[in-house]
N, C-alpha and C positions, 0 to 999 in steps of 0.2 A: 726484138727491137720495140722501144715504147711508142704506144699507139696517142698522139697527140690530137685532138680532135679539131682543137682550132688552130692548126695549119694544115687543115685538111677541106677539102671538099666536100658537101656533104649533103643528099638529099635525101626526101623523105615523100612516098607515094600513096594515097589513100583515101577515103575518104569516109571514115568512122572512130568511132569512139577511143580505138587505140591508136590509131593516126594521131589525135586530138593529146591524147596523155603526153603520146612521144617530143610532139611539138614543146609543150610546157614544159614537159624535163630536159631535153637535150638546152634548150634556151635560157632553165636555169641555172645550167652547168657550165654553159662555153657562149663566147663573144661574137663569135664567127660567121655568118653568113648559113642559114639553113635554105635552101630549096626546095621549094612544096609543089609538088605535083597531086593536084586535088581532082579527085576523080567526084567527078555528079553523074551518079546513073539518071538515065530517062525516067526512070520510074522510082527516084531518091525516096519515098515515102514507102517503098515496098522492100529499100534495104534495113535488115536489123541493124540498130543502132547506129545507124546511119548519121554524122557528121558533118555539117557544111562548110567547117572551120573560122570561120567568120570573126571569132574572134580571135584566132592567130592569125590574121592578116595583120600587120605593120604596114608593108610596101609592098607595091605589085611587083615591084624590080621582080623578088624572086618568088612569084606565086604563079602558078601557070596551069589555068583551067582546063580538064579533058572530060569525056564521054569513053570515047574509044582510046586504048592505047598507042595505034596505031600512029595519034596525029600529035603525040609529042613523041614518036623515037628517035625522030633524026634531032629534036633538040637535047635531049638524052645522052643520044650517040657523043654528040659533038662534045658536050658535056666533061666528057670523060671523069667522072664521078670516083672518089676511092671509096665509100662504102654510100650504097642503097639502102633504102628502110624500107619493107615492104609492108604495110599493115593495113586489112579491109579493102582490096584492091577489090574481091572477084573477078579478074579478068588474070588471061595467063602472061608472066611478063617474055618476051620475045626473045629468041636466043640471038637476038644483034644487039640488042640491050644488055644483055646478060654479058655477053662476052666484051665489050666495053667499060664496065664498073673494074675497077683497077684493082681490089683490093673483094670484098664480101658483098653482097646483098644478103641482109638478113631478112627473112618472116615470120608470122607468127600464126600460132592455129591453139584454137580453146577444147585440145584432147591432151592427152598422155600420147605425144605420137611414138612408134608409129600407128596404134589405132585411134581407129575417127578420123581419117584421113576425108576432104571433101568437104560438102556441102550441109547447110544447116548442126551442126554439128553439134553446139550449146542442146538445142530442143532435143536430138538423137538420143544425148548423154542423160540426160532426165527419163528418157523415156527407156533406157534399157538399165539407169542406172550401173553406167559403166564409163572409163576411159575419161573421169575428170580431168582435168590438167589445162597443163598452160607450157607450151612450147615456141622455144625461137629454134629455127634453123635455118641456114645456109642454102638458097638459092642458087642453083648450079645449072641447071637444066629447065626447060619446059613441062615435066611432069610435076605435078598438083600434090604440094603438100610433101615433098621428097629432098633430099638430100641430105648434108652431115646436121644431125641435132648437137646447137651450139648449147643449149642450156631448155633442162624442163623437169618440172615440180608439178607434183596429183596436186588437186582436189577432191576433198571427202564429197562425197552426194549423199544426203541424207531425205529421210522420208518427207520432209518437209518444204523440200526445195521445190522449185520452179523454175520455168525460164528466166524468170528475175533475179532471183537470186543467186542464181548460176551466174548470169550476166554478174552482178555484184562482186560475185567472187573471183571472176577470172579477169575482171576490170582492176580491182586493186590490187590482186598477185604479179598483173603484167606491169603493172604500177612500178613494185617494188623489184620486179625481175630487169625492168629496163634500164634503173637505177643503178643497178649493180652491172650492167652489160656498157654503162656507157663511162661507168665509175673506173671499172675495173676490163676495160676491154682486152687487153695481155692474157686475160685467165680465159677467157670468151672469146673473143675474135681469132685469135693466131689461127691458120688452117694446121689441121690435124684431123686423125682418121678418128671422128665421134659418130659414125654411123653406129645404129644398134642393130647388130650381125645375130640371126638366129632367132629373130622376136616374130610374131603373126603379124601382120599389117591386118588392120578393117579397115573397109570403105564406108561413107554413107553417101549416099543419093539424097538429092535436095529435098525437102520436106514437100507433099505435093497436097493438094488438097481434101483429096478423099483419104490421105493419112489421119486427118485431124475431124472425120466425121463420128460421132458415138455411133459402136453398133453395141447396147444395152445387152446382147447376149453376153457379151464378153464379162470378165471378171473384175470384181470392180478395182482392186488394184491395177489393173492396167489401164482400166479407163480413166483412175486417175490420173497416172503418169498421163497419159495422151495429154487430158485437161492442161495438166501443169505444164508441160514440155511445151504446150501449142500457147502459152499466155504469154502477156506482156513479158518482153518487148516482140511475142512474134503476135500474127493476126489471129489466134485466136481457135477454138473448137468450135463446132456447130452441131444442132442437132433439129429432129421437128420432134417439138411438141403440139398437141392436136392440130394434126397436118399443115402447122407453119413454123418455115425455119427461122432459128433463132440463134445469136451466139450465147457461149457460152464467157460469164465472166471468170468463175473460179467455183471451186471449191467450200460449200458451209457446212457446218454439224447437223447429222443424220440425227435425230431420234427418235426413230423408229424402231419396233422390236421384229429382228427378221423372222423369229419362229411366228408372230403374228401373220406375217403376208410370205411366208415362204411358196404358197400355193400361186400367187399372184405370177405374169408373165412381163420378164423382162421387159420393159419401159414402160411399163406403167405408171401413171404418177398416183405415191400415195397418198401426198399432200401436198398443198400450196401458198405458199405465205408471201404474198408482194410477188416478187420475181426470184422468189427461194422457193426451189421443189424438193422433193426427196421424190426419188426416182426406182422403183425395182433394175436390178442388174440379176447379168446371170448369178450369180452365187450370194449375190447380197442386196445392199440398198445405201445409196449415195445420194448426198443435198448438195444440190448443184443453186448456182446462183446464176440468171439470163438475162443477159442484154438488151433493156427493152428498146434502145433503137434499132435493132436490125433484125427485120422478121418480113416476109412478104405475104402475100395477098392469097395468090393461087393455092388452091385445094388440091394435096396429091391424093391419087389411091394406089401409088405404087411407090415405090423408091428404087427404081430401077435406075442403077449408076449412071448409064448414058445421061439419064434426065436430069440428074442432081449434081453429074459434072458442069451440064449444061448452065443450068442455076447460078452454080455458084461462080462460072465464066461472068456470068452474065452482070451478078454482082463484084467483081473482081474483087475477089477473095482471093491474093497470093500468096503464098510463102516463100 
């Protein structure tokens, strides 16, 4: 049966940058009434890529503001909605909700699922350099990131990437993959058995903050990745230089010869230019580039985790 979109009911839940695409393409496409459920976390400046849609607003008629899930599902329910658009929710949708959408609820996740299932996921994929991609799938259940994959395409990760440009890439792929989902829903939407049967699932756990702290023994391939995976758009790496912390902004050219300071002990600084260091690493030597607003006062003589979780509480450093 052909899927007509404007004689259809149709909403749309979120409150980020793929929320924000979806709005603009489905509106360029069809006539019809969209329903936006815009989710504002309490702490909107600590979600990535976080969206306040502001200018997809037209009419309030059908824009309707949440926090928690909970305090729109009886208007949801009542709703009786034939396809949901779940995009950048964080929150889990409700199996009374779920079982009321007449027709799909589709989502979306920035992995090749089924791995990279969960939380932080863009920063994860940089940092193990694995599981690019861009997936929609069919919301069935209350389990995170599961059910029939309706449609998903890799991403290459190459040495050069970032959280940014990861963001980049899975922002315009979803661009082009929603186009074709909403273009051609027959080939995508119909229910059918598209689970991938026999594949590993990975999980990842939120990004936390002593993920993103340098420890200089390490190698510096990896403490790249860290750097990159922890940038814009997430909050960032940190480290102390002469016992105050600072962030890190990115990545600049080392020139340095490591047979010169091979003797030297990881964190060392060998040089400094502005807020450009080159730094000894266990196995080599990295030029990092530091944030001169954020650094504090207090003198450590230990870096003992309790106290540096503590810190960086204190500074609310979240991911």
């Amino acid at each position: 049966m052909k899927i007509n979109f404007n004689n259809l009911k149709i909403a749309v839940i979120g409150g980020h940058e793929t929320t924000k695409i979806f709005i603009q393409v489905f509106k360029s496409l069809f006539k019809n009434k969209l329903d936006i459920f815009y989710y504002k976390p309490v702490k909107a400046k600590n979600l990535v890529l976080y969206s306040n849609l502001k200018s997809e607003i037209k009419t309030k008629e059908n824009f309707f503001k949440f926090t928690k899930i909970k305090d729109i599902e009886n208007k949801m329910v009542s709703n009786r909605y034939d396809f949901l658009f779940a995009f950048g929710l964080s929150q889990i949708i409700p199996n009374k909700i779920i079982r009321s959408v007449k027709k799909n609820i589709i989502g979306f996740h920035p992995t090749f699922l089924p791995n990279g299932k969960g939380r932080s996921s863009s920063a994860w994929n940089i940092r193990i350099k694995k599981h690019g991609g861009c997936s929609f799938f069919a919301i069935e259940n209350e389990n995170v990131d599961s059910g029939r994959i309706i449609y998903r395409k890799k991403i290459n990760i190459n040495n050069t990437d970032n959280a940014q440009s990861y963001s980049e890439k899975y922002l315009n792929l979803f661009n082009k993959m929603i186009f074709e989902i909403l273009t051609k829903p027959e080939l995508y939407l119909k229910k059918k058995d598209n689970k991938v049967e026999g594949k590993k699932t990975s999980y990842y756990n939120i990004l936390k903050v002593d993920d993103s702290f340098i420890d200089w023994s390490m190698k510096t391939d990896i403490i790249e990745r860290i750097i990159k995976s922890s940038s814009f758009p997430n909050p960032g790496s940190y480290t102390f230089i002469n016992h105050k912390l600072y962030k890190i902004d990115g990545i600049v050219k080392n020139n340095k010869n490591y047979k010169t300071f091979h003797y030297a002990q990881p964190g060392t600084i060998l040089s400094k230019k502005g807020f450009n260091y080159e730094i000894k690493t266990g196995d080599g030597i990295i030029g990092i580039k530091i944030n001169k607003n954020l650094k504090i006062n207090e003198r450590f003589t230990t870096l003992n985790p309790y106290v540096l979780f503590k810190i960086l509480q204190k500074l609310k450093i979240n991911l």
